[in-house]
Structures are given as C-alpha cells and as structure tokens.
N, C-alpha and C positions, 0 to 999 in steps of 0.2 A: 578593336572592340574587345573587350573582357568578357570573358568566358563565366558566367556564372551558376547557381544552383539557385532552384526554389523550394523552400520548405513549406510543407502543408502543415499548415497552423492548426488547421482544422480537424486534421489528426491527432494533430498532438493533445490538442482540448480531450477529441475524446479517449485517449488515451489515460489523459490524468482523471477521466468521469470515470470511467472502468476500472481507474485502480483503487479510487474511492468505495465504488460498490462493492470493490472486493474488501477492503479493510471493515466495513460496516458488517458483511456477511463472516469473517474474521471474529469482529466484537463478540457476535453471537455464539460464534463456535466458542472461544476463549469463557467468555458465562459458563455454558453447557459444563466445558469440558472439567471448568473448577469447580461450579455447584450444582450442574446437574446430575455430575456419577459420583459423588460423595456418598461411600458405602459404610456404615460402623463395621467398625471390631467384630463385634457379633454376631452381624451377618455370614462371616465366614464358619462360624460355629464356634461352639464353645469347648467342647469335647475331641475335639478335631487336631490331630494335631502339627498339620498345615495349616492351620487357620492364619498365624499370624504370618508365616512366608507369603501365602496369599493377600493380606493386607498390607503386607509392607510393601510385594511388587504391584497392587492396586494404587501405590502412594506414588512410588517410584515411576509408574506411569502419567498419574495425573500429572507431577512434576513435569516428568520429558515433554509430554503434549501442552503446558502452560509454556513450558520455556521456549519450547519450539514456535507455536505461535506468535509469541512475544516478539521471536527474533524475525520473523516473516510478515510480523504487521511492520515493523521496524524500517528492513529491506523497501516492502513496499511503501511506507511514508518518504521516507529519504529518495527513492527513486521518484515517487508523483512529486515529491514539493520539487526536485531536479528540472524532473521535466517542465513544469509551470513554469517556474523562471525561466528554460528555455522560451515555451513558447511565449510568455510575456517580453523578450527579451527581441525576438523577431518581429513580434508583434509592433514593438518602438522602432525597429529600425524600418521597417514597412511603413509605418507613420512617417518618419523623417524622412526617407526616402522620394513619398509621394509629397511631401510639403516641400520640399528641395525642389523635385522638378517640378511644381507647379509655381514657382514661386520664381524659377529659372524662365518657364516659359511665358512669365507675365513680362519678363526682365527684355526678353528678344523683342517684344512687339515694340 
C-alpha cells in the first residue's frame, strides 16, 4: 500500500482570498502614499533654510514607500498566482483520481 499525503485545497483557496485582500488594501495604501502626502515646496517654508532638505527627504520618502510597495504587491501576486495553480493543480489530480477509481470500480463489477 503507498504511503501518501492530503492536501487541503481548501486552504489553499483561502489563502490565495487573503492574499488578494491584502493586495486590494496594498492598492489603497500605494494611492495614499503617492497622492495623499504630496506636500509642495512651500509648505516647508520659504525663508527657512531646511526647507528644501526637508522636501527632498519628503520626496526621497514617498519614493522608498512607492517602491517598497510596488515590490510587496509584486511578492505577494507572484506567490497567490503560485499558490492557485497549486491548488488548481491538486484540484485536477482529485478529479482524475476519483474518475479513475470510479471508472475502475464499474470495471470490477
């Protein structure tokens, strides 16, 4: 008799729903973070003479936090589309599996 494993399909689904929710809540953050804190020039002041080291590390930020993102929705697409064709992938061998042996046990009678 062969020793085998069973995978939870079932999991796996909601695993790729979860990581979906998370890329959605992602989209919004990645909005936010490029056109919700878009600050001018002059808000740092005019007379001030930090003002522009402060806008340029305000720029310098929104960049890291876009790029960062970018690379975390990325991760996580590549992982959920992985996992879906796993579980799609178990999913067809559980199909042919149970069409085999029902197909076997029509065979015996």
């Amino acid at each position: 008799m062969a020793d085998g494993y069973r995978v939870n399909t079932d999991e796996l689904e909601a695993v790729v729903k979860r990581l979906r929710v998370i890329q959605q809540n992602m989209a919004q953050t990645a909005d936010r973070s490029t056109y919700g804190t878009e600050v001018p020039a002059e808000a740092f002041g005019v007379n001030f003479s930090h003002a522009t080291d402060l806008y340029q590390a305000h720029s310098r930020m929104q960049s890291w936090l876009s790029t960062t993102i970018a690379g975390l929705n990325s991760l996580i697409s590549d992982f959920g589309d992985k996992a879906q064709t796993v579980n799609n992938a178990y999913k067809g061998q559980e199909a042919e599996n149970s069409a085999a042996m029902t197909q076997y046990g029509q065979g015996a009678n």
